[in-house]
N, C-alpha and C positions, 0 to 999 in steps of 0.2 A: 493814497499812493505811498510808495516806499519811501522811510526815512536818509536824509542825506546828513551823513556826519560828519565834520571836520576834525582833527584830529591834528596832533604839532608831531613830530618827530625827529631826531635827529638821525644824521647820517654817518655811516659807521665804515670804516673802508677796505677791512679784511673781513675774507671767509672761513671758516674753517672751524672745529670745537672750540678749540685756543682761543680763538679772537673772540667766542661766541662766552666763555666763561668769563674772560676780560671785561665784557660790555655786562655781566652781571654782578659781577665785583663792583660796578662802580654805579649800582642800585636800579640798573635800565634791565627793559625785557627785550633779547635782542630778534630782530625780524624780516621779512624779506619781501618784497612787492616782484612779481614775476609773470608774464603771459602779452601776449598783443604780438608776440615776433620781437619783443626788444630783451637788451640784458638784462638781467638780475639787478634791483636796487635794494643796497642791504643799507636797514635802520637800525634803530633804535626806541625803544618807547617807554614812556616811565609808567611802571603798574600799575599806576594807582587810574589810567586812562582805561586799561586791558581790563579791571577786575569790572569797571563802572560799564562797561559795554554787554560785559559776560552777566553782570547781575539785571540787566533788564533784561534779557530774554529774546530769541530771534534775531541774534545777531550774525547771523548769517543769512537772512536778506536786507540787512541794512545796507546802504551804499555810502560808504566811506573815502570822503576826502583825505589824502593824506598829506600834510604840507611838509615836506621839505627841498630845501637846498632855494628858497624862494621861489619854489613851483607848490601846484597839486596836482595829485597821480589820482585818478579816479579809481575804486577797486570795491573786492569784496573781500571780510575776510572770512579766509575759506578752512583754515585749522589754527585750534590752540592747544600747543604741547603745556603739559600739567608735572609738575614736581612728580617724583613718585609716592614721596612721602609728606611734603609741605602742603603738595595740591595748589601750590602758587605759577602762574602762568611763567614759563621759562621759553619759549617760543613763541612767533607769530607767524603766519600764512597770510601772504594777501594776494589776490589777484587783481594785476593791470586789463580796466576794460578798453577794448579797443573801442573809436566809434562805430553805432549801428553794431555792435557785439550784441546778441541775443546771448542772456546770462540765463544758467540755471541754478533753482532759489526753491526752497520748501517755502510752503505757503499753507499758517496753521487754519481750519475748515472751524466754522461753529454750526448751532444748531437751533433755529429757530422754533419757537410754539410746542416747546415740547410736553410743556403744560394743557395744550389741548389736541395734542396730537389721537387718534382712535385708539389705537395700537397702543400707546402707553396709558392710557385710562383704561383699557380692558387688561391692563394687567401686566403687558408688555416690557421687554426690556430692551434700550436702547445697545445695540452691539459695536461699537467703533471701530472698523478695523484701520483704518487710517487718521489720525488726527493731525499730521500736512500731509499736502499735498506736492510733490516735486512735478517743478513744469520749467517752460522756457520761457524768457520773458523780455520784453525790452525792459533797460534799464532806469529809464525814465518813468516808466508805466506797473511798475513791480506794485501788485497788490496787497497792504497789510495786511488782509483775509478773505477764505471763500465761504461763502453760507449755502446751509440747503435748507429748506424748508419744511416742517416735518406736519403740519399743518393738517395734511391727510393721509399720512401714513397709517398703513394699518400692519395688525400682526402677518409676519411671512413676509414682508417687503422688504428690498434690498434698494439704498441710496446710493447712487452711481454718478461717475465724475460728470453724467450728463444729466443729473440732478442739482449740479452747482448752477447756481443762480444767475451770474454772469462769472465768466471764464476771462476778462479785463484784456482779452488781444490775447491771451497766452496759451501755449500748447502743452498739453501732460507730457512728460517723457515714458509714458506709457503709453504703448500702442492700442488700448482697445479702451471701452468702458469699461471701467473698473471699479468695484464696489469700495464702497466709504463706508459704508456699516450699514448692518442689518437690524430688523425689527423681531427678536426673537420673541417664542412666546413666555409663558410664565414658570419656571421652573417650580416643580412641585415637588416638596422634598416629602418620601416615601416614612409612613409612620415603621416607628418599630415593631417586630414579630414580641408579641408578649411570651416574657423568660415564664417556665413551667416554674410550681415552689417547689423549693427542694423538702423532700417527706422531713416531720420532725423526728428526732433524735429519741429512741427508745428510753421510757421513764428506767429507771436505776431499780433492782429488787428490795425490797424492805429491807430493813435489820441490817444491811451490808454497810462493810465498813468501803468510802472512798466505790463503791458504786458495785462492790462484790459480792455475790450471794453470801447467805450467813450458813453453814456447816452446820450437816447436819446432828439434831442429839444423840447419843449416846445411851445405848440400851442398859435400863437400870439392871443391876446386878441382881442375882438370882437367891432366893431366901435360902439360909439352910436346912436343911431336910428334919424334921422333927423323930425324938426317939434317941436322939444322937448320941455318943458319950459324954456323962459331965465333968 
């Protein structure tokens, strides 16, 4: 089931950019816990909590405790604004869950036997078109993942949300069955048309100089006529 995390925070008591640039001047990332029908509670969190959350991964079906003011606020967090140029988190989002609040949570899919699946030993390629799934979930019951089985898949078969294994109480926020990836067949990449040779290059005439015919001789001179005067 889904991860519950605690988390320390301090409480911070203006809104506004100002007060939001002030709370990072003084090395906090500033944030806001909001939803159930109650006011806005603005924090504060130190970074080094924000980047440890974002570097595991799926932290956004994690369900996080938040303590401050010697309470905890049940939530989820739902955005983190990003430097533009640092890429250091400079915002948080969280959302207040109400009790019995059905939350909505992406939920990443794996893929079982795909080592003996038909369809990928005849050559097959595994297509993903989804790798989470978004559904509604209670929040006590939120699934760390859904599997589908690929066991007898064959080529041409499409794996659908009603191929997930167990569905753990929760509903897609997609109305129909909807495909998770396909079993394409084997792409066959087409040979090349063979290039014709291009004809070789005319041998050069004899005798020419740098590949130019040689000029022709020159008609010998004509004897003088005998008898002549001496």
């Amino acid at each position: 089931m889904v991860q519950t995390i605690r988390i320390e925070a301090e409480s911070r008591g203006r809104a506004g950019k100002g007060a939001a640039r002030a709370t990072r001047r003084e090395g906090l990332v500033p944030a806001v816990i909001y939803g159930a029908k109650q006011e806005a509670t603005l924090i504060a969190l130190d970074p080094r909590i924000v980047m440890r959350e974002l570097q595991k991964g799926g932290w956004q079906s994690h369900l996080y405790e938040v303590a401050v003011e010697g309470g905890t606020v049940r939530t989820l967090m739902r955005d983190v604004q990003f430097h533009p140029v640092t890429d250091r988190p400079i915002h948080v989002d969280f959302q207040r869950l109400a009790p019995g609040q059905r939350i909505r949570v992406k939920v990443p899919v794996t893929f079982l036997n795909e080592e003996t699946a038909p369809g990928l030993k005849a050559g097959g390629v595994l297509n993903v078109v989804r790798r989470e799934l978004e559904v509604l979930s209670d929040p006590d019951n939120v699934p760390e993942g859904f599997v589908i089985d690929l066991g007898a898949a064959e080529i041409g078969d499409s794996l659908r949300w009603s191929n997930v294994q167990d569905h753990f109480g929760t509903k897609s926020t997609i109305d129909r069955d909807f495909v998770v990836a396909t079993l394409a067949p084997p792409t066959v990449a087409e040979e090349p048309e063979p290039v014709a040779a291009a004809p070789a290059p005319a041998a050069p005439a004899k005798g020419g100089k740098g590949g130019k015919a040689a000029p022709a001789a020159k008609p010998a001179a004509a004897a003088p006529a005998k008898g002549g005067k001496k």
